[in-house]
C-alpha positions as CSV (number, residue, x, y, z in Angstrom):
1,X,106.0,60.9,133.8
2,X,106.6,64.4,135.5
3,X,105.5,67.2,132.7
4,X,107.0,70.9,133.0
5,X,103.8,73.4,132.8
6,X,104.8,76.6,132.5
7,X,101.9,79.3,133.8
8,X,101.6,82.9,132.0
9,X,99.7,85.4,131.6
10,X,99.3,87.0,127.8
11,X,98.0,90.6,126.8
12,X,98.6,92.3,130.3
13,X,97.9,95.6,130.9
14,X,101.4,96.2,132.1
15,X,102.2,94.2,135.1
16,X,98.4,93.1,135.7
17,X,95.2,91.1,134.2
18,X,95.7,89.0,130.8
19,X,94.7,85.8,130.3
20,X,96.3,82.9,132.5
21,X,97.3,80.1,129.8
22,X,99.3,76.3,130.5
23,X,102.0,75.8,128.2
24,X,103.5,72.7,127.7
25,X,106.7,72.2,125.5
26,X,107.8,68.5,126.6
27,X,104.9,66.3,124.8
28,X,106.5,63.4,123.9
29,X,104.2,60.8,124.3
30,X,101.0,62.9,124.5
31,X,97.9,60.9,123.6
32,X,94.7,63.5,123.6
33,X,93.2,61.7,126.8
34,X,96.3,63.0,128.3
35,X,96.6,66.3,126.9
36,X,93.0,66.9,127.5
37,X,94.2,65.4,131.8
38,X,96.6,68.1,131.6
39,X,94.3,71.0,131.0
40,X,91.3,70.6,133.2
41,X,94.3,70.1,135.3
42,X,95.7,73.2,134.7
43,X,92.2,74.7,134.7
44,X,93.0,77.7,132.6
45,X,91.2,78.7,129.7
46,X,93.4,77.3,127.5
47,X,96.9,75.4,127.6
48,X,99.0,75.1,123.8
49,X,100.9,71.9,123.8
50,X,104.1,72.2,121.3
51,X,104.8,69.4,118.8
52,X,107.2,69.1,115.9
53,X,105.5,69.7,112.2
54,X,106.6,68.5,108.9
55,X,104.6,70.8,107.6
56,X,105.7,74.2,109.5
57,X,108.0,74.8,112.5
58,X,105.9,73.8,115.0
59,X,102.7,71.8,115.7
60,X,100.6,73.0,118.1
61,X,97.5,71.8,119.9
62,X,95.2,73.7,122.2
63,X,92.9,72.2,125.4
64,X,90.0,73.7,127.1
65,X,89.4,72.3,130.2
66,X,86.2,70.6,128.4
67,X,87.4,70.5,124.7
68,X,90.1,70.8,122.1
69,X,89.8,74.2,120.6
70,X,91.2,75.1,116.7
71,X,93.2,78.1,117.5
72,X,93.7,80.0,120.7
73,X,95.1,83.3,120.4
74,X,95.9,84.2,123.7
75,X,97.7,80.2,124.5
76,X,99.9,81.0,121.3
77,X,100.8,84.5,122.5
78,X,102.1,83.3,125.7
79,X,103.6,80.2,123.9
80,X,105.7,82.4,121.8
81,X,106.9,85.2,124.5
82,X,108.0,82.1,127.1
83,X,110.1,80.5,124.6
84,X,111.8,84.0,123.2
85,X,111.8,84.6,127.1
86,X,113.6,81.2,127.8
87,X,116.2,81.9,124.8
88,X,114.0,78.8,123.1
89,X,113.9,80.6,119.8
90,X,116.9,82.1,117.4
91,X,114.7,83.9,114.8
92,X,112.0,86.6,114.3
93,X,109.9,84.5,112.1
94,X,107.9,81.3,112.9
95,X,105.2,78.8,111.2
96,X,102.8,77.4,113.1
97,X,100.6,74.6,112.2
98,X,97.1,74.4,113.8
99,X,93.4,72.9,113.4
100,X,92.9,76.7,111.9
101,X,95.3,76.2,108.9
102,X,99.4,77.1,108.7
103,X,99.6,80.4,110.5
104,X,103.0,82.7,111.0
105,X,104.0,84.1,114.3
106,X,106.3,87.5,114.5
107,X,108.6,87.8,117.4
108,X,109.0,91.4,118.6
109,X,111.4,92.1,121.6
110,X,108.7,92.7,124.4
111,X,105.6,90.6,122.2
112,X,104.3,88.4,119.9
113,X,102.2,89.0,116.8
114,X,100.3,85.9,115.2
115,X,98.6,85.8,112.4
116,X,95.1,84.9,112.4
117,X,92.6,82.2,110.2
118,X,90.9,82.6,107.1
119,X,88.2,85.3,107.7
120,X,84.6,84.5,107.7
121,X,81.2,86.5,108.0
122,X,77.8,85.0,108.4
123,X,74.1,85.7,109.7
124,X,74.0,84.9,113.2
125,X,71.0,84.7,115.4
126,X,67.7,87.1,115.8
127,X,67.9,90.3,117.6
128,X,65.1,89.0,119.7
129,X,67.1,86.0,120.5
130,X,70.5,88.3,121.6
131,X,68.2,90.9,123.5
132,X,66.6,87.6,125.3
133,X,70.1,86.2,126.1
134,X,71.2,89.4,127.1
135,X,68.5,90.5,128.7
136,X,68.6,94.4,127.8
137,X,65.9,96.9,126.2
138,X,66.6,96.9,122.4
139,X,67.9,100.6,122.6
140,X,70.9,99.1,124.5
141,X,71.8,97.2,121.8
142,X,73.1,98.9,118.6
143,X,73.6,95.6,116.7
144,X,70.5,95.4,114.9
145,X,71.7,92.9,112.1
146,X,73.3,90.3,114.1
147,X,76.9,88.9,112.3
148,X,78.8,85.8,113.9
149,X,82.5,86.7,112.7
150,X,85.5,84.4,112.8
151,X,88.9,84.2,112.0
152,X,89.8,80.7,113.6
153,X,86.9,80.5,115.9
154,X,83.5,81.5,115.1
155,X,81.8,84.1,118.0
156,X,78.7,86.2,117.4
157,X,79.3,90.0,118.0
158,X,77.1,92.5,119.8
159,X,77.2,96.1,120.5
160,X,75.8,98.3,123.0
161,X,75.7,101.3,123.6
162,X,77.8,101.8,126.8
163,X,80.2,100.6,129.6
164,X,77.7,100.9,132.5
165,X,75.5,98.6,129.7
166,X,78.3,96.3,129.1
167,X,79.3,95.5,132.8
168,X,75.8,94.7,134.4
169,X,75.8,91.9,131.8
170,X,74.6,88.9,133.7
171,X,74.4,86.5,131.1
172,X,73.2,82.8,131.7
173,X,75.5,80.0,130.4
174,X,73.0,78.1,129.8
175,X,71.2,79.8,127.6
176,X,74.6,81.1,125.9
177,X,75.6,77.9,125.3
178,X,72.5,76.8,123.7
179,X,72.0,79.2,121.3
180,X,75.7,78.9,120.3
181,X,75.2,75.4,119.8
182,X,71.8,75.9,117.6
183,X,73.8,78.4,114.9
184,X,77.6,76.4,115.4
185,X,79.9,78.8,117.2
186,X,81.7,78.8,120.1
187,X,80.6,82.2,121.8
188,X,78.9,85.4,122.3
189,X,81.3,88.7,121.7
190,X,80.1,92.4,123.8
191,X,81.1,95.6,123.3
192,X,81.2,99.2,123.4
193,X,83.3,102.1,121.7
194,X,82.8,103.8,125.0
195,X,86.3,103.0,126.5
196,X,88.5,103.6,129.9
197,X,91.1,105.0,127.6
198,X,90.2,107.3,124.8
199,X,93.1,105.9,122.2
200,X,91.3,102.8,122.8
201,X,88.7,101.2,120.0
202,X,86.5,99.3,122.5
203,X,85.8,97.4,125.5
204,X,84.4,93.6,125.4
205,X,83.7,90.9,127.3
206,X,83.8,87.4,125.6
207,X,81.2,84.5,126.8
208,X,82.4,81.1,126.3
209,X,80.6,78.6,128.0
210,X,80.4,75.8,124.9
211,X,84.4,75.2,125.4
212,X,83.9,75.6,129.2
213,X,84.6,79.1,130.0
214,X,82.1,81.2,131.5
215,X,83.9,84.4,130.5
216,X,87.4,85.4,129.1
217,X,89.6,88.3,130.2
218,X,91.5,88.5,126.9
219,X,90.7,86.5,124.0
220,X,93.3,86.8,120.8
221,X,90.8,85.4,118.1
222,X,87.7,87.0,118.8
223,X,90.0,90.3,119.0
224,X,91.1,89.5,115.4
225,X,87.5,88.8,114.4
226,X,86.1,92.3,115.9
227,X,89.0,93.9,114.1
228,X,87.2,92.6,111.1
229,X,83.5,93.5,112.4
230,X,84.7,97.1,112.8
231,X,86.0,97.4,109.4
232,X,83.8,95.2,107.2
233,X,80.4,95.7,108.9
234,X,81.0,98.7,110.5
235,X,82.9,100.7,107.9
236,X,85.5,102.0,110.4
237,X,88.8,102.5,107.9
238,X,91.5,101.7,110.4
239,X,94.4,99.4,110.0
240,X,95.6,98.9,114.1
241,X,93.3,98.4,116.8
242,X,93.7,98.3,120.6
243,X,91.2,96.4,122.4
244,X,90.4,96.3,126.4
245,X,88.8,93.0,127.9
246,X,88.9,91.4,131.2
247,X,88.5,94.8,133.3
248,X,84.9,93.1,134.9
249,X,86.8,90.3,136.3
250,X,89.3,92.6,137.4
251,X,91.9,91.4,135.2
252,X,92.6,94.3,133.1
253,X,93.9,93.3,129.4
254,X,95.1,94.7,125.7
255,X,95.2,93.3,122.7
256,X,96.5,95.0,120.0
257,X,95.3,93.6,116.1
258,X,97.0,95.3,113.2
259,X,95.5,94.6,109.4
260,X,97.3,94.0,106.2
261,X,95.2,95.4,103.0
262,X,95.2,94.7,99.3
263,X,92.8,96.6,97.0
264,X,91.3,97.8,100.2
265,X,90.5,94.7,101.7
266,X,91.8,92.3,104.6
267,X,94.6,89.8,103.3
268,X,95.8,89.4,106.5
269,X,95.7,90.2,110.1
270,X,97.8,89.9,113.1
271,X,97.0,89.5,117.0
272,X,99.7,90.7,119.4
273,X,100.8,91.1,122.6
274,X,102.8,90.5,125.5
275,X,103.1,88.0,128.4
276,X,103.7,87.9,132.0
277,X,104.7,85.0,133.8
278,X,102.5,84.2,136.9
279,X,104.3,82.6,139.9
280,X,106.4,79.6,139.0
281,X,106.7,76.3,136.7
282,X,104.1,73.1,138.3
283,X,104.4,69.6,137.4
284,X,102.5,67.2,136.7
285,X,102.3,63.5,137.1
């Protein structure tokens, strides 16, 4: 049977970059040895596969080209813009459930916010293990205590100290994905507060390898879990965050986070952004 894939982009930098995602909203039929077909297929990152819920609005399931994944921000994004784009949608308010939990998805005339997992902080490997992986003189790297951070997917986060630092990264997926594997998350998070634009919070690149990506131009869940690292580890008091990603592979991308507070603490947060659409719809047989 012939499959519609759409092909988008989500969190451009205006009409550029983002992060390519399948998105599939015929699935009747859809074993997971099929979905799983489809994105290697595809080859993107990511492609979201829409299904009805009984227990939300929608169902939907994410694909790697190696894996299926819990959550993907950036495959949601994109979900959501195509189908307000497509006149798919008739309200500003959506539930969503995924592998992650029941999540709610806000639809804003040019993006889409969506709400991220249940927030969690843990130890994550030695410094001497992330200098080693990174392969940098401790001074580069201003994460002394390292934290893995997740709010869907779990991804250690590193700082160093600058953008000439952060883009002669050469990192060895290999060894990424080994260490990943020992402590149980899916990747390494880098970044600076030294930025390209000034209103900017920081500049990352996002190393993947254990669900098949080598690197990421724009990923929506570590975003939301950096968001956190900032203000819970860091003590930075903001509530909105822009983040830049992607700009090494020359696929320049934002992603804006915004956080919801009670007594001073997160209760929820939301990943947004916009979408572009790449060239045309492929099928598949």
């Amino acid at each position: 049977m012939d499959r519609l894939i759409y092909r988008v982009s989500a969190f451009p930098k205006g009409n550029k970059g983002g992060n390519e995602a399948g998105v599939v909203l015929e699935t009747e039929g859809l074993d997971e040895k099929e979905m799983q077909k489809i994105a290697t297929h595809v080859g993107y990152s990511e492609t979201a596969f829409l299904f009805p819920s009984d227990k939300a609005d929608y169902k939907v399931r994410y694909f790697s080209p190696k894996t299926e994944v819990p959550l993907c921000g950036h495959a949601t994004i994109a979900l959501f813009n195509l189908m307000r784009n497509i006149d798919a949608l008739d309200k500003d308010t959506y539930t969503i459930e995924t592998k992650a939990g029941i999540l709610n998805i806000k639809i804003k005339e040019d993006s889409v916010l969506m709400e991220m997992g249940e927030i969690v902080i843990e130890d994550g490997p030695s410094f001497e293990d992330v200098q080693e992986i990174l392969g940098l003189e401790a001074t580069c790297i201003l994460s002394k205590d390292i934290k893995q951070v997740g709010t869907g997917i779990m991804e250690i986060f590193v700082e160093v100290d600058s953008l000439k630092t952060l883009h002669t990264l050469n990192l060895d997926p290999v060894k990424v994905q080994s260490l990943c594997e020992r402590i149980g998350c899916k990747g390494i998070y880098v970044f600076t507060e030294e930025t390209e634009d000034a209103s900017h919070a920081t500049q990352g690149r996002n190393f993947l390898p254990v669900i098949g990506i080598n690197e990421e131009s724009a990923t929506g869940t570590a975003s939301g879990a950096l968001a956190v690292y900032l203000r819970e580890i860091k003590g930075i008091q903001a509530q909105h965050f822009v983040f830049e990603q992607g700009n090494v592979l020359g696929k320049p991308s934002l992603i804006e986070v915004d956080l919801h507070l009670e007594n001073d603490r997160i209760s929820t947060l939301y990943v947004g952004g916009g979408m572009r659409f790449i060239d045309k719809i492929v099928k598949y047989a």
